[in-house]
C-alpha positions as CSV (number, residue, x, y, z in Angstrom):
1,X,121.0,117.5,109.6
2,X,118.4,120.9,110.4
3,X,116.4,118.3,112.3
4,X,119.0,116.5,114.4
5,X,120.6,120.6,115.0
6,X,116.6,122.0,116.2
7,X,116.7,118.4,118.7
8,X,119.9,119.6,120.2
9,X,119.0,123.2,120.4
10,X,115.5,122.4,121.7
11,X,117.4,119.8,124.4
12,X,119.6,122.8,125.8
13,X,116.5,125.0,126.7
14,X,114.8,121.5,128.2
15,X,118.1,121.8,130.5
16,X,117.6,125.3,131.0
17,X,114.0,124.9,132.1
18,X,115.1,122.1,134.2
19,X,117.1,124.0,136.4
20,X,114.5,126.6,136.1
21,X,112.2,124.7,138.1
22,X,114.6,123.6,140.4
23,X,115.5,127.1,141.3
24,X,111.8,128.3,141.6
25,X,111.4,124.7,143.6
26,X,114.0,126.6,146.0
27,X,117.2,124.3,145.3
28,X,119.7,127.0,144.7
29,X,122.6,125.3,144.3
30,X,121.5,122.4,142.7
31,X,120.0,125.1,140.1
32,X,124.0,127.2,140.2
33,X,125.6,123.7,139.3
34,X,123.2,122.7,136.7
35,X,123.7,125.9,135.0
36,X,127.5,126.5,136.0
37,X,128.0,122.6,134.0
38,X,125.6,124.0,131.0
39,X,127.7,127.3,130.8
40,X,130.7,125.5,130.0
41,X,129.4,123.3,127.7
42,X,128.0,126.1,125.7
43,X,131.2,128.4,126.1
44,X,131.6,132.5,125.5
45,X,131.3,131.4,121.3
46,X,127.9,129.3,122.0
47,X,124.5,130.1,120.8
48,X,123.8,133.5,122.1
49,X,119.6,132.7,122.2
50,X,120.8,130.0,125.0
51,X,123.5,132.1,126.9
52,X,121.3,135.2,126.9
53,X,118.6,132.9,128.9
54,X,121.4,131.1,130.6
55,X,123.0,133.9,132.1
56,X,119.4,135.4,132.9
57,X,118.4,132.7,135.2
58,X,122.2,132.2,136.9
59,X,121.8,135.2,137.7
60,X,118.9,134.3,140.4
61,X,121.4,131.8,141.7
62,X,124.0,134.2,143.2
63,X,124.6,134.8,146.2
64,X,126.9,137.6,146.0
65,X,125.0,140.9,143.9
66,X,128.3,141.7,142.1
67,X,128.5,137.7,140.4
68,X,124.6,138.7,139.7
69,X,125.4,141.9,138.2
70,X,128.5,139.7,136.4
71,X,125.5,137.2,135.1
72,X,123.2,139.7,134.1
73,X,125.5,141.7,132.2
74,X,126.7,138.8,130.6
75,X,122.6,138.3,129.5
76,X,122.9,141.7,128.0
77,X,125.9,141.0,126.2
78,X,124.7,138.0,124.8
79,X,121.1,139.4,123.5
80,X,122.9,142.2,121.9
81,X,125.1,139.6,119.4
82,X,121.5,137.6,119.2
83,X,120.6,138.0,115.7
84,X,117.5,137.6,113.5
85,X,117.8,133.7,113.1
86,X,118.4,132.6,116.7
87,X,115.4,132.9,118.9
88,X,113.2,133.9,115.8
89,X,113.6,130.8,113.7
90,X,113.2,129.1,116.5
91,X,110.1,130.5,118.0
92,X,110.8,130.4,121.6
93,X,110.8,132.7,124.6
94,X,110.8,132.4,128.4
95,X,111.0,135.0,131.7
96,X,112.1,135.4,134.7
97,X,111.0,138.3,136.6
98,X,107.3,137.3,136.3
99,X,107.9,134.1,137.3
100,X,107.3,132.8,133.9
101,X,109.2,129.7,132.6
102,X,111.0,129.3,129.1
103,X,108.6,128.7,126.1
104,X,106.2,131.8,127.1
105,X,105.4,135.0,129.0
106,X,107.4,138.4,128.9
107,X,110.0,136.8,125.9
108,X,107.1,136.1,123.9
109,X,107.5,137.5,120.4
110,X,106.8,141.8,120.4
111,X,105.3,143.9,118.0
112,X,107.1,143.6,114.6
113,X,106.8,147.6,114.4
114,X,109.8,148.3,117.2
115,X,112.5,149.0,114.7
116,X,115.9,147.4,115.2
117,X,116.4,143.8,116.4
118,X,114.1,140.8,116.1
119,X,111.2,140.9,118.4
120,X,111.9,138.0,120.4
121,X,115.2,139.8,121.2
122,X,113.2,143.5,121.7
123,X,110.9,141.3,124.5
124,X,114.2,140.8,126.0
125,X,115.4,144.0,126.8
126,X,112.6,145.5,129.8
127,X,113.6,142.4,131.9
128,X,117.2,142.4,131.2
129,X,117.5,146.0,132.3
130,X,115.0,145.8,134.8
131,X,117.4,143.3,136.7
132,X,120.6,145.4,136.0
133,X,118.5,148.3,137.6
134,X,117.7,146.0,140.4
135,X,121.8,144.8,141.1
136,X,123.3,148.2,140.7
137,X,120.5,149.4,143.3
138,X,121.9,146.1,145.4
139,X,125.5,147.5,145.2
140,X,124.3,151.2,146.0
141,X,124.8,152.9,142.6
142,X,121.8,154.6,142.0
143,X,122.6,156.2,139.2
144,X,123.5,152.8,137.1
145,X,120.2,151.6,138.3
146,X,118.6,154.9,137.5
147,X,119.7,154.6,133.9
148,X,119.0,151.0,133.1
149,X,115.2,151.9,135.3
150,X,115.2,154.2,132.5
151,X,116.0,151.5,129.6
152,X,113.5,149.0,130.9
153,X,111.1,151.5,130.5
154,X,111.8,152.6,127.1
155,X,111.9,149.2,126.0
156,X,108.8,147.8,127.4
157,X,107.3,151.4,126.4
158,X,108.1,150.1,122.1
159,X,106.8,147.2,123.0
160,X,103.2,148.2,123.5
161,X,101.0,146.1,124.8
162,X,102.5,142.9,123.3
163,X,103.8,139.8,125.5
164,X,103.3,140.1,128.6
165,X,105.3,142.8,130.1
166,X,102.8,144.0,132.4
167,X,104.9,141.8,135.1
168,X,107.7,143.7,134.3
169,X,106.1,147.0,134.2
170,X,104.8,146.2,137.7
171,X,108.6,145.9,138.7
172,X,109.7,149.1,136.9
173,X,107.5,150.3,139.2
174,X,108.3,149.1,142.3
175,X,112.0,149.9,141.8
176,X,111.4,153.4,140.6
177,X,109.5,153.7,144.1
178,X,112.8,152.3,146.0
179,X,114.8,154.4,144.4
180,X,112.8,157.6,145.1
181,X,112.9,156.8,148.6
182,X,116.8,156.9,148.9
């Protein structure tokens, strides 16, 4: 029964890395439906590993930066309920801001010394912010972004040098430079 479970589990993130490459490939809206039909087959009560990356990558897929703040915060919500055996027990990761696809880069597994959540779900947390930071500077509220700037930083800060958050570093960066110059 575990076995036929891990096949399914390990099926949705094949979906989610195929409309992965169809949005780096540029398609969109091919990527939005593919995601909007996954989304509803997982549902709000559905694994939260899988709607945490779910919601991550629709997030690229809007057009409007208020549905991509709606998908981003929706990330967030859903890495916050992800608990020790999700994403742990099942030894995966993925990124998005670095270009990286699911099974590796900046969701790679953390330093076990960052107290609090799992470390796959502590990789997390610089990227999700880092994208909040990125739609409330979209929708002109600075000080939203300013504080979720702040968060990414933090976060990839416990990380260390761990994963590879050096992409997302690179971004904290560059937005922390936009926003000085408003």
């Amino acid at each position: 029964m575990r076995e036929r479970q891990e096949a399914s589990e390990d099926a949705v993130m094949t979906r989610i890395g195929q409309a992965v490459m169809l949005l780096h490939g540029g398609d969109r809206e091919e990527a939005r439906n593919r995601f909007g039909e996954l989304w509803a087959e997982l549902g709000e009560a559905g694994d939260a590993f899988h709607r945490c990356a779910l919601a991550h990558y629709m997030a690229d897929t809007q057009d409007d930066p208020g549905d991509e703040l709606a998908w981003d915060l929706r990330a967030l919500t859903a890495a916050d309920g992800l608990g020790e055996e999700s994403a742990a027990e099942r030894g995966v990761g993925g990124g998005r801001a670095d270009g990286g696809e699911p099974g590796g880069g900046r969701w790679a597994e953390a330093r076990e010394s960052v107290p609090g959540a799992s470390s796959v779900v502590r990789a997390f947390y610089p990227s999700l912010h880092l994208n909040l930071a990125a739609d409330y500077l979209k929708l002109q509220r600075p000080e939203a972004a300013r504080l979720h700037l702040d968060r990414a930083r933090d976060a990839a800060d416990a990380l260390g040098a761990e994963g590879d958050v050096n992409g997302v570093r690179a971004g904290i960066d560059r937005l922390e430079r936009l926003l000085r110059e408003r």
